[in-house]
N, C-alpha and C positions, 0 to 999 in steps of 0.2 A: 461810521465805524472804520472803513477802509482809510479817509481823511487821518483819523487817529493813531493809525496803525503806522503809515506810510512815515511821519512826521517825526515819529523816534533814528528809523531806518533810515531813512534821509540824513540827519545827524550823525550819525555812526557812520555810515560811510562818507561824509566828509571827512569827519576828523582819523577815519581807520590811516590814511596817506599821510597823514601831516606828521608823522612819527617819525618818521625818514630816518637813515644811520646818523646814530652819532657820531660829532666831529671826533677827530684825531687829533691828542694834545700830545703837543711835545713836552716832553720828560723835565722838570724842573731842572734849573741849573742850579752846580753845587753852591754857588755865590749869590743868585738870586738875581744875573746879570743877565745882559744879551749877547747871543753868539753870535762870534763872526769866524767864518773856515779859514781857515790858514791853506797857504796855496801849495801846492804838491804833495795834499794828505798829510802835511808835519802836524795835524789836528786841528784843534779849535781855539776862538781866543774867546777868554769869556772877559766881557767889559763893565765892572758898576760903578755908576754914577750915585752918590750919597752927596746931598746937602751938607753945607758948612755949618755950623748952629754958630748963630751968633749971627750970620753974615746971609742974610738970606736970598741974595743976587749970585752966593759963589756957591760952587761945586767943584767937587776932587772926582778924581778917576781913577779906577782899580784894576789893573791887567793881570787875569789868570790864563797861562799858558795850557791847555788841556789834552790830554790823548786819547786814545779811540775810549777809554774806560774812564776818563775823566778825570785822571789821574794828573800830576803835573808834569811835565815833561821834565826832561833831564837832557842836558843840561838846560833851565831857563834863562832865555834872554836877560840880559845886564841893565840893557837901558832902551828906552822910545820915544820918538817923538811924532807928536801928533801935527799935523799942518790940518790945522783949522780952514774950513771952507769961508768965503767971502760970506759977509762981509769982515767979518775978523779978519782974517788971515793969517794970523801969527802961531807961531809955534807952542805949543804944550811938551815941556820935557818929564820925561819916566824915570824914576829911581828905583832900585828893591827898594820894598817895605822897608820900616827901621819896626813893625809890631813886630814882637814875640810872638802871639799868636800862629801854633802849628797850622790853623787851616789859611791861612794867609803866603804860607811859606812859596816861594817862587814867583810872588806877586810884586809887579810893579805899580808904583802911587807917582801919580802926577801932585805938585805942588794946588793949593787952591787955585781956582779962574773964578773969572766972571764969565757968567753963561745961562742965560734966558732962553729957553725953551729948546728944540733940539739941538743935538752936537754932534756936527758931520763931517769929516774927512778925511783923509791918508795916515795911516798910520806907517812908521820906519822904523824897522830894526832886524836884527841881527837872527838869525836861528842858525845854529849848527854851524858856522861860517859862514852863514849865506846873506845877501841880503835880503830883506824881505819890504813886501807893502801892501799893505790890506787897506781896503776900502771902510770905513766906520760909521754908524749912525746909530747914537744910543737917543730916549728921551729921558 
């Protein structure tokens, strides 16, 4: 009987620990992008990489400018370019959007690349007069 008893009890207190806190997820972004800080607190950059349809080796990139509420900054950068890590190397330039769409508004599009599997490196541009360069890696 004690065998019986013990064997439930044994179980429960294994699994009573394995519950541990849950993680802490960070808060969806308004684009569905990955963040990257912008340096001296001028906010966040949010970056999405969408598929070409039609052309399934290329992808386009989406720059939303962000503030502390996620809001778009003001004034937003004009233009960017991206210096592509080795082996690439070559440069990705940023234009405003030409969408209408308001949630797009402030956002910079890079023209289509070809680009297989991550995309990492320097990003260049303008904030408030400054220059700026943020570090990238979306997948």
């Amino acid at each position: 009987m004690r065998i019986r008893l013990a064997f439930p009890v044994l179980i429960a207190a294994t699994f009573a620990g394995c519950s541990g806190a849950e993680p802490v997820l960070a808060p969806p972004t308004p684009h569905g992008g990955t963040l990257a800080t912008l340096p001296e607190g001028q906010g966040e950059l949010e970056i999405v990489r969408s598929e070409v349809s039609g052309k399934p080796a290329e992808v386009r990139l989406m720059l939303y400018f962000l503030d502390a509420d996620n809001k778009p900054i003001t004034p937003a950068p004009t233009a960017a370019t991206l210096k592509l890590k080795a082996p690439r190397g070559k440069a990705v330039n940023f234009k405003p959007t030409e969408d209408a769409d308001p949630s797009k508004a402030g956002a910079l599009e890079s023209a289509s690349f070809a680009a297989g599997g991550d995309i990492s490196g320097e990003l260049s541009l303008t904030i408030n007069g400054k220059p700026v360069k943020v570090s990238m890696s979306v997948r």
